[in-house]
N, C-alpha and C positions, 0 to 999 in steps of 0.2 A: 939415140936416133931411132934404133929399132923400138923402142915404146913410142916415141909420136908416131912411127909410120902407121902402127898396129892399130892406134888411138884415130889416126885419121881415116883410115878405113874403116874403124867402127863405127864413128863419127858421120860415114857416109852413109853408111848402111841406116844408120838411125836417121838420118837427113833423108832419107829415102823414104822410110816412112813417117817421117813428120811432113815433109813432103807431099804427101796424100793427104794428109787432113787439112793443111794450107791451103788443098787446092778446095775440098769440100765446104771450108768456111770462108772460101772467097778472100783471104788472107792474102794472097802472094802477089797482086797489085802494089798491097804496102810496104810487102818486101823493095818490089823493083823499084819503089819511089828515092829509095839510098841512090840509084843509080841514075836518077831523073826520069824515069819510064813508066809505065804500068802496064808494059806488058805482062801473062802472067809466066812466060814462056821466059824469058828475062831476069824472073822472079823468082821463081826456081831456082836455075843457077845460081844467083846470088844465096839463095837457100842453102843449097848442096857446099858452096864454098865455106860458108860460115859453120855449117856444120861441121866439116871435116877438120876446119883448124882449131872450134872450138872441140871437135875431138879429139886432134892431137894433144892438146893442152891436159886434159883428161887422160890421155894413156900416160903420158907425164910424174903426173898425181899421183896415180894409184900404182902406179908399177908393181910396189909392194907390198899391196892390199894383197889379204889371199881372199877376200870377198869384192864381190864389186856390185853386185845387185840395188844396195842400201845407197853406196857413195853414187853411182846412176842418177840412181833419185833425187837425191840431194842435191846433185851438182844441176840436175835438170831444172830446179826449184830454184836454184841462185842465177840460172842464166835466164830466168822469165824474169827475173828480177833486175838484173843487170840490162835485158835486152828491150823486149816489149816496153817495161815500165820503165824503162832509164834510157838507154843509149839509142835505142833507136826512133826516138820523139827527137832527142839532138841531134841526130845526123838527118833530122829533115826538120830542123829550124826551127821543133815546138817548144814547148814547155814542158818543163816533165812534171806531170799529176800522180802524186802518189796518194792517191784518194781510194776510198772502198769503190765509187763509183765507176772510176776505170780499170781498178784491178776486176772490176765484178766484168763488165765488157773484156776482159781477157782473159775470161776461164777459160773457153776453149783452146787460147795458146798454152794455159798455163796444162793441161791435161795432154796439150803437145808434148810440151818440154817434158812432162815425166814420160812419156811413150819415147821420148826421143830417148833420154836419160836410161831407160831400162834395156830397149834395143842395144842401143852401145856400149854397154855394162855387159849385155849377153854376148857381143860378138867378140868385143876385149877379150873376154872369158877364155873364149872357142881359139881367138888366135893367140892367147898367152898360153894355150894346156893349163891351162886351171880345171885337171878332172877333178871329177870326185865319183868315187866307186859308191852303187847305191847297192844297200842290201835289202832282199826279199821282208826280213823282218823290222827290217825301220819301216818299210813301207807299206804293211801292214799295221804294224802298232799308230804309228803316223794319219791313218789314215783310220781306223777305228777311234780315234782321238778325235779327229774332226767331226766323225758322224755320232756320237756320243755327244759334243758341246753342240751342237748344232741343232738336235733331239730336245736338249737341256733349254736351250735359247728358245724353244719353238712351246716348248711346255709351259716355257716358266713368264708366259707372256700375258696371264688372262686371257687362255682358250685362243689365242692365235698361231696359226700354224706356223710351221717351220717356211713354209714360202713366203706367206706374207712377210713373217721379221726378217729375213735374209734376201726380201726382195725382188725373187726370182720368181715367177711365174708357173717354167717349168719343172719343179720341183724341189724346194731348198734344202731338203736334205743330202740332197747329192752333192748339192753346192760342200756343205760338211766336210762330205767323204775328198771331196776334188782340193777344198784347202788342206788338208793334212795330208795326201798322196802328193799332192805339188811341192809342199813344206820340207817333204823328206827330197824330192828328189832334187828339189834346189840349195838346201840347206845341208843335207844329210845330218852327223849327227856329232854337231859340233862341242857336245857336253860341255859346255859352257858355263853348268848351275840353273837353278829354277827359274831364278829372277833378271838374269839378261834372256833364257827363252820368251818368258813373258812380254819382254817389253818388243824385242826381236819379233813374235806373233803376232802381238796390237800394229806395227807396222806393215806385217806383213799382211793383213786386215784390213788395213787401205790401201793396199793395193789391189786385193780383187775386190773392195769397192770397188774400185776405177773399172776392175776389169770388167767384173760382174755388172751390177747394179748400174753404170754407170754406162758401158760399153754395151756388152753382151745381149742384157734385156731390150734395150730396145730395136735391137738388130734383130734377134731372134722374133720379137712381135712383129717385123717387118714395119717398123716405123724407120729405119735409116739411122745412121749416127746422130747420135741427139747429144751435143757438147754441149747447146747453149745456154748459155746461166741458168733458166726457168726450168732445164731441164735437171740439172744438177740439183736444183733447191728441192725439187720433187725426190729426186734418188739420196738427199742429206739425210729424209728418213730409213734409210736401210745402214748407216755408216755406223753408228754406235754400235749394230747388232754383229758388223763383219769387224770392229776392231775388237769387239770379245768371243770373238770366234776364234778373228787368229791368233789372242791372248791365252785363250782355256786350250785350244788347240795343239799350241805351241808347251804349253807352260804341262798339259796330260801328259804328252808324249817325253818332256825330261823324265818327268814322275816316272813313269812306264819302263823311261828305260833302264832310273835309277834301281827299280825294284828288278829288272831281268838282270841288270847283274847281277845286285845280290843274291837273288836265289840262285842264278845259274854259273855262273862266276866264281872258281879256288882262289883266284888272286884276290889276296886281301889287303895287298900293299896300299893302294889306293884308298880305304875303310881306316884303316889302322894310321895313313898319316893324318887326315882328317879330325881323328881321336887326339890325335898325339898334339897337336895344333889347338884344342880344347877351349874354353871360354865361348862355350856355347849360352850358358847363364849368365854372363855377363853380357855377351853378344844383345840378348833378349831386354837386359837393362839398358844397354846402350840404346834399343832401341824405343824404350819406355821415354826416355830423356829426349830423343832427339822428335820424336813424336810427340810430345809435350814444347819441344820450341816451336817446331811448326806448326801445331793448333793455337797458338799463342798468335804467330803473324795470322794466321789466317781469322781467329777472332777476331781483327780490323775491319779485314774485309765483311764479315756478317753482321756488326755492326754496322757496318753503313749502308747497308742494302737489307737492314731489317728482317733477318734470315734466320736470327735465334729462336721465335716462336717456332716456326716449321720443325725445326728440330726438335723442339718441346713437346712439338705433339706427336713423338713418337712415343711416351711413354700418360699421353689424355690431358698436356698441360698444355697450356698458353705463357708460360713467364717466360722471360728473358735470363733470368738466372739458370733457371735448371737446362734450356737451353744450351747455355752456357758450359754447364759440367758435364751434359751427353753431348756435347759437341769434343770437350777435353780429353773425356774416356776413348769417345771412338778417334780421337786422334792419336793417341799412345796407342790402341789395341793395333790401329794401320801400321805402325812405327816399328810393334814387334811384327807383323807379319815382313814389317819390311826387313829388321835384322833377319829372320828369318830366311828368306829369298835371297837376300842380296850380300850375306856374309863372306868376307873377304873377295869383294869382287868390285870397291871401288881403292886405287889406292894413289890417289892424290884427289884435292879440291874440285878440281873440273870433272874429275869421274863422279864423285860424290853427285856434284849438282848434278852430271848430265842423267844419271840412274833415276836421282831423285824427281827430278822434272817430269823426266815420261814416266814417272811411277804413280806422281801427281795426275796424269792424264791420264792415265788408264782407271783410276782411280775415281776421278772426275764423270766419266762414262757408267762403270759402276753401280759406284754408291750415289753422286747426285741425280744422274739422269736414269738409272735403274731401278737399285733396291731402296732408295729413297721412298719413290711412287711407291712402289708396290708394296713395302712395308705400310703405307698408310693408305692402303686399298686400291690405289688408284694401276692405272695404264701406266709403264715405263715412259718417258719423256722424252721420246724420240724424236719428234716431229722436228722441222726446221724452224717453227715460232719458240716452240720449248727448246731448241738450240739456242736461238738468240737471246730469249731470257735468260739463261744459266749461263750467259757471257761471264755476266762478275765470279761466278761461283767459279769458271774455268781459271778465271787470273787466280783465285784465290787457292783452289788447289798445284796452279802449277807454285805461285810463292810458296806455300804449306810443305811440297815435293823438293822444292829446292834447298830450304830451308833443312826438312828431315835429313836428305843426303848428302848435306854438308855437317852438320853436326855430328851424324852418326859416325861417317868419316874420321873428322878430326879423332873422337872417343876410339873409335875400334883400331886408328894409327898409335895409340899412346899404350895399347899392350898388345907385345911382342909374345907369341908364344913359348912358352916357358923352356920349350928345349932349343929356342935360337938365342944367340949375344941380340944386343939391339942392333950392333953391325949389322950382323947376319941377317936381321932382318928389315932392315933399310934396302940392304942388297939386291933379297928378295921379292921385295915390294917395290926396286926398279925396275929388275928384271920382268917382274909381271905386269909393271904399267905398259913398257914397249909392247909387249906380247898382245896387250889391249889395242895400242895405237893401230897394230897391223892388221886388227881385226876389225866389224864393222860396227861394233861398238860408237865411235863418235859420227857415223853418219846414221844409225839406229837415234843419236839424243837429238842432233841435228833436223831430220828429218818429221822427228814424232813434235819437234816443237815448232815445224815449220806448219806443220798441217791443226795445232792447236792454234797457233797467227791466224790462219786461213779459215776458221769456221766463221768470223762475222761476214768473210765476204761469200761462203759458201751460202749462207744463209740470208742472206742482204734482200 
């Protein structure tokens, strides 16, 4: 009872301000229309109601999340789905379209729901004591991290500035320094390993899209909130640039902190089990093999969309064949970066895939729509027409993604380190999957594949 009440009051709080943008896009007419009315005054209320219960439902859920920021999100993203696109065309007698064309006509709800989702996530937060103590040195290392990737993204652009790739106007290097000091103080520093920061960052990467790019900019230019489709399609060029912001951002700062303990740090308990745990060269083979399955699916894909020369000519050819074997290569070399990163940190099927998937899409961003271009002279491939185009190439990295973190999985499940029974570590590897469940882990795989669904209508 005390989690729905908490949930409903966050629920309202976030109805509050979803509440404001309903009223800015003339929205809450079609609220009040459930109740037979259009007032918007009428409309509202009904707002605020449905908020609050679909927040209690949400403090419910997550009770025992100790993160809530990510499942926010997600949950925001499943009830523009359930709600605008589903249930509320039925309770006023239509049809339900689930077409690009009307999900496109419902960004602006849908940009709702994640503002609703995050509001309510924060205030859960506030009324469950979910602290977290920030320290002076995450948030400086934190925050050197962003303005370093951010310098990095601005340099490495063909002479384009850090404002222009990051979209902001008034200065996108600060934007930098503001994602990795926010990073730490919402995150703190949950040593997680390299590769759930990474994917952790890429999400956190669209969300100051939203905030930034999306929000912020045109407010600040004094154009007013600008949610509408046309507007978003213009700000889709700044999204690749902020989900490897909060990717490199995210992913410096584990590095950063992995090396301040080592040097600063007597406790070697931590180093020493690591060691003892070993099969770090197999690790690397596992992910040779599981990287070779998923270039394999993914070869379907480049086949039919005629995509082997491109890759061919990153070494002055045109065949399909040699295409073919530097498409192979750089699929094993991704595969150990990903044993690499992601070592003992899926430990069943569904972790496998859900790591694998947004690894695929961070991935996706990259190597197709980044060092692709620019390996072969060209501008990175940011725009929203070069989004729509590299649609196939996205299915094909998330199958390629899903594929590697299932395979890897299964192989890195079948050795046991050598100082545990296989008991002991069946045990271990449940104990450590729950410890995943509580984390934000499946609304991190959830989320990052909700917003891969969503580029064709981002860009439509």
């Amino acid at each position: 009872m005390r989690d729905a009440i908490c949930g409903a009051l966050a629920g309202l709080v976030g109805g509050l301000v979803f509440g404001q943008v309903m009223a800015v896009i003339g929205y809450l007419p079609t609220v009040a229309a459930i109740v037979r009315t259009d007032s918007p005054v009428v409309g509202f209320a009904v707002h605020l109601l449905i908020a609050a219960i679909i927040g209690s439902v949400f403090g419910v859920l997550v009770a025992r999340q100790r993160e809530l920021l990510f499942w926010g999100l997600a949950y925001g993203v499943l009830w523009w789905f359930l709600g605008p696109l589903t249930l509320l065309p039925l309770l006023l007698g239509r049809p339900v379209s689930w077409d690009a064309a009307t999900a496109q006509a419902l960004i602006p709800s849908l940009l709702g729901h994640l503002a609703y989702g995050a509001v309510t996530a924060a205030v859960l937060a506030v009324l469950s004591r979910k602290e977290r103590r920030l320290r002076p040195g995450l948030l400086l290392r934190a925050a050197a991290a962003g303005l370093f990737t951010g310098a990095v993204l601005g340099l490495g652009s063909n002479g384009l500035s850090a404002e222009a790739v990051l979209g902001l106007g008034w200065n996108g290097l600060i934007v930098g320094a503001l994602v990795g000091a926010s990073y730490a103080v919402v995150f703190g520093d949950p040593r997680e390993g390299a590769g759930p920061a990474l994917i952790r960052g890429a999400a956190f990467g669209f969300v100051w899209w939203v905030l930034a790019a999306v929000t912020l900019s045109p407010l600040l230019d004094g154009r007013g909130l600008q949610w509408t489709s046309a507007a978003v399609r213009t700000a889709v060029a700044a999204l690749p640039a902020h989900v490897l912001l909060g990717a490199g951002t995210a992913l410096l700062t584990s590095l950063l902190g992995v090396l301040s303990r080592a040097v600063f740090s007597d406790d070697v308990r931590h180093t020493l089990e690591g060691r003892l745990a070993g099969g770090r060269v197999i690790s690397i083979w596992h992910g040779v093999i599981a990287g070779l399955a998923g270039g394999a699916i993914f070869t379907g894909v480049m086949v039919a969309v005629g995509f082997l020369p491109v890759v061919a000519s990153l070494v002055g050819s045109e065949s399909a064949v040699a295409g073919l074997v530097i498409h192979l290569l750089i699929s094993q070399a991704v595969g150990v970066t990903y044993a690499v990163l992601f070592r003992r940190r899926s430990f069943d099927p569904a972790s496998g895939i859900g790591w694998g998937v947004s690894y695929g899409f961070v991935w996706w961003v990259l190597g197709n729509l980044t060092l692709l271009p620019v390996l072969l002279g060209a501008e990175p491939r940011w725009s929203a027409a070069a989004l729509a185009l590299s649609f196939p190439s996205l299915i094909g990295h998330l199958a390629y993604g899903a594929v590697l973190g299932l395979v890897y999985q299964r192989l890195e499940e079948r050795v046991a380190p050598w100082h545990l029974t296989r008991s002991e570590a069946t045990a271990a590897r449940a104990a450590a999957r729950h410890e995943q469940t509580l984390s934000a882990a499946p609304a991190l795989w959830s989320l990052i594949t909700c917003v891969a669904l969503l580029i064709p209508i981002l860009v439509s």
